[in-house]
C-alpha positions in Angstrom: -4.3 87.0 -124.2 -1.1 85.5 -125.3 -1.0 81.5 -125.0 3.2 82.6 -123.4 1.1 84.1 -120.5 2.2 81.6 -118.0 5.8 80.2 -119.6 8.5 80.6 -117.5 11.1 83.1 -118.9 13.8 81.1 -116.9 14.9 78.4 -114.9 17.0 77.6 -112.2 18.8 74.6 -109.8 17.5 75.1 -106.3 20.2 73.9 -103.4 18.4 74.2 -100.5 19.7 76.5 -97.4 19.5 79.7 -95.4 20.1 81.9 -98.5 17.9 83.6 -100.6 17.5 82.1 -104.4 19.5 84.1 -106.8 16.0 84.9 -108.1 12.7 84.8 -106.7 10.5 81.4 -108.4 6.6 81.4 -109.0 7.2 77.5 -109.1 9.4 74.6 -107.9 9.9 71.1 -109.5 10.8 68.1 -107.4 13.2 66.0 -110.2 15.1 63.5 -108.8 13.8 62.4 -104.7 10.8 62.8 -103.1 10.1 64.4 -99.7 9.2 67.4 -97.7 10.1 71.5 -98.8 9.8 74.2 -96.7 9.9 77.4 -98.4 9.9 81.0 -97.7 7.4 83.2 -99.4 8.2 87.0 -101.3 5.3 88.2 -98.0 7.2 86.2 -95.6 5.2 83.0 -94.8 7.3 79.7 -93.9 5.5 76.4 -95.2 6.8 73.1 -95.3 5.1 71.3 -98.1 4.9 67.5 -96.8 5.7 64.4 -99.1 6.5 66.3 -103.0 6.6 63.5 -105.5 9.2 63.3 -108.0 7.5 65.4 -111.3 5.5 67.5 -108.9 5.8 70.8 -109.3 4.4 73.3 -106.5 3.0 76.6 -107.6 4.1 78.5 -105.3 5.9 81.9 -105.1 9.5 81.4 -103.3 12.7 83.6 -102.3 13.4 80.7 -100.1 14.1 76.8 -99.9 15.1 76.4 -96.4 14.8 73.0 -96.4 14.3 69.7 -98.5 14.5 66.6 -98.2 13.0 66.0 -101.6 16.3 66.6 -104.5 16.8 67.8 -108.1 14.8 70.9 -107.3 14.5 73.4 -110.4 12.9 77.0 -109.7 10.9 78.1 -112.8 11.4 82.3 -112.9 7.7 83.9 -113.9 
C-alpha cells in the first residue's frame, strides 16, 4: 500500500450555492469562519453539518455546498 493512498490529487475554492462543484470532493476544509454546511452527497443525501470550526475539515463526499455560513471553504479532489 502506498503511504499517497489518501493524498488529495487536487484542490479547490468552494463558493457555496445551488450549483454543482466543478468537481466532486471526498473532503471539505472550513479556512477562514466558522458555522454550519449543508452539503449534497454523489447518492443524493442533504446534510447540514452544524457549527464547522475554522481547520476542521469534514470527510465527507460532496457534489454540493448548498449552503454555509462557515467561509474560506477548500474542496480537496480524491
Amino acid at each position: 500500500m502506498s503511504f499517497l493512498q489518501n493524498v488529495a490529487s487536487d484542490a479547490l475554492a468552494i463558493t457555496p450555492g445551488p450549483d454543482a462543484l466543478l468537481k466532486p470532493v471526498g473532503a471539505i476544509r472550513c479556512g477562514d469562519v466558522a458555522g454550519d454546511m449543508t452539503i449534497i452527497t454523489p447518492k443524493g443525501t442533504v446534510v447540514t453539518f452544524q457549527n464547522v470550526q475554522v481547520g476542521e475539515t469534514i470527510n465527507c463526499p460532496a457534489t454540493h455546498v448548498t449552503a454555509s455560513t462557515a467561509t474560506g471553504l477548500v474542496g480537496y479532489i480524491p
